[in-house]
N, C-alpha and C positions, 0 to 999 in steps of 0.2 A: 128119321125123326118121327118121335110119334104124334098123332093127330093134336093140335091143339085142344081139342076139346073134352083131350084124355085125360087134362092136368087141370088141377084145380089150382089156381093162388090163394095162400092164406098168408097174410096180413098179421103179426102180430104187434098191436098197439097197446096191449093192457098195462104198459110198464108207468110204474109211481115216477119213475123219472125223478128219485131223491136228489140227485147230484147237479140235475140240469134245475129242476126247482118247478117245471111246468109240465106237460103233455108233452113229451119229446116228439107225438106223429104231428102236431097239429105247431109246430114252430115252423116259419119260412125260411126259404131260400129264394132270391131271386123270385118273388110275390107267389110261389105255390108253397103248398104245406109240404112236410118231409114224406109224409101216408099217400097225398098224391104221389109225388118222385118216383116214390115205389113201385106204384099202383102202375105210373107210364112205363117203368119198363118192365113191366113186366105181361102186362097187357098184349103184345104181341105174338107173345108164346103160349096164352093159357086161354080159357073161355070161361070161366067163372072165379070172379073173386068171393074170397069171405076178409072182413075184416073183423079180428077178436080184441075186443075193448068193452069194457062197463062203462062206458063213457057215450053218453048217447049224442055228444056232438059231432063223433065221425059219421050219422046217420046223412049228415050231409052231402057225402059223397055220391050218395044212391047205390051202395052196394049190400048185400046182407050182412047185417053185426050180428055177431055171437055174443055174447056172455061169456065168461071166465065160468065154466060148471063149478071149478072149485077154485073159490075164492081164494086171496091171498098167497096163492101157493109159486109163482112167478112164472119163468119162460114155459116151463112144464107144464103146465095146468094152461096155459094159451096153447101150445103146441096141442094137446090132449083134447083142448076143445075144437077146437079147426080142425083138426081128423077127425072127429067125431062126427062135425057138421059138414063135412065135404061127402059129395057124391062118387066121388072117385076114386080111384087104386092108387093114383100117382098124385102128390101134389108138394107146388110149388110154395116152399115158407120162408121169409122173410121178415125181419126185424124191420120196426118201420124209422130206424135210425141210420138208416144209409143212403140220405139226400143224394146222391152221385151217381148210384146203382143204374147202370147200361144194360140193355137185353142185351147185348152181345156177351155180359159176363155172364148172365141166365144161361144163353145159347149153351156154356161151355157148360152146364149140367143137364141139360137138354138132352143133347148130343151124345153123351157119355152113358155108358150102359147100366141105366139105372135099373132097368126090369131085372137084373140079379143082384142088386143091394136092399137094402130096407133104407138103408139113408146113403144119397150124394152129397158130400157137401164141399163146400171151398175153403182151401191155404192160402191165406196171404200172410209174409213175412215172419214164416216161421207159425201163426197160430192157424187152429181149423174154427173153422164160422158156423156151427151148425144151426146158427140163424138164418146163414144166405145157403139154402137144401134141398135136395127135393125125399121127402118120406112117404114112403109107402102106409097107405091108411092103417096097414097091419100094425104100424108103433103104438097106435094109440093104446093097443091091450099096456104095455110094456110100460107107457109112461104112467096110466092106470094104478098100473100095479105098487108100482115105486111112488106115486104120490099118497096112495093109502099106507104106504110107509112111514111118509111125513118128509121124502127125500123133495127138494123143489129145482133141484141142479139139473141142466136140463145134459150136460156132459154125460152125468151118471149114468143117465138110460142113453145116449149114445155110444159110450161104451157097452153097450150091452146088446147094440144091433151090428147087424152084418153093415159095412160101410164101407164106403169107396170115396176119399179125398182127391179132387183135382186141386192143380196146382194153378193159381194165376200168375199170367206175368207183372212183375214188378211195375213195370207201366199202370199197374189196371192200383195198385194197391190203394190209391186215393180214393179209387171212387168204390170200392169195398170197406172204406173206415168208416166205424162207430163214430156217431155224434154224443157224446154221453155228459159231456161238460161243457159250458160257457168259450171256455179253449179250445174244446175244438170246432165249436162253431167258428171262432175265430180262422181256423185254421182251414179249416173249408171254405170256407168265403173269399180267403185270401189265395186259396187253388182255382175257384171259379177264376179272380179277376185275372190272374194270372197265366 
């Protein structure tokens, strides 16, 4: 495993969150924010967070926020800027909508031979999460490139890098689900008490 201090975490919170109707990093679970959630497990494996949001209430946290370089443009344009602003070759990205998210499921990108992909990222239930990754600072030319195109998909430019998918187990598949609607908060909450 390589040194913790090797891997940057970046945090993407810039999302408008249409569908949830508010800040999807800064909703609760069990009295922390979802941005926190993230932020704990991931904490273990990395030595520098950045968290990307125009939203100057995640300054809260005490960690560095970035700005969106280019505005409105979505996952792509956060992804773009948190490589931009990270020190590092490797670095750990994460959506800040997966309130459940375990270092032990990080672990399994950790672990996995990222020094010869450009992106690791995780399968659960049939789809790939290249929200939950680890990218090589080198994407950022790529996503660059394809945002001066006007492309915001953040799939797009990972088709388009060297990539390596690990599989999780079925077990883990809750605590790797999107919170994106009102239901599935429901549906998470009801996995906690449960």
């Amino acid at each position: 495993m390589v040194a913790k201090n090797k891997i940057t975490g970046i945090v993407l919170a810039g999302g408008k969150s249409s569908r949830m109707g508010s800040d999807k990093g800064l909703l609760k679970i069990e009295n922390r924010t979802f941005v926190e959630c993230v932020i704990d497990a991931m904490k273990p494996l990395i030595d520098e967070i950045i968290i990307v949001s125009n939203n100057p209430e995640y300054d809260q946290f005490g960690y560095h926020r970035v700005e969106d370089d280019i505005k409105d443009s979505g996952p792509l344009a956060g992804l773009y800027s948190g490589l931009k602003h990270s020190n590092t070759e490797h670095n750990l990205v994460l959506s800040c909508d997966i309130p459940l998210m375990k270092a032990e499921i990080l672990e399994k990108l950790i672990d996995a031979d990222y020094k010869n992909y450009e992106v690791v990222q995780i399968q659960s239930q049939q789809k790939t999460m290249p929200l939950i990754a680890i990218y090589n600072k080198q994407c950022a030319e790529t996503c660059l490139q394809l945002l001066q195109q006007g492309e915001k998909r953040l799939r797009v430019a990972v088709s388009q890098l060297k990539v390596k998918t690990i599989l999780v187990d079925s077990e883990f598949d809750v605590l790797v689900k999107n919170v994106n609607t009102k239901e599935d908060l429901k549906t998470i909450n009801h996995a906690i008490e449960h």
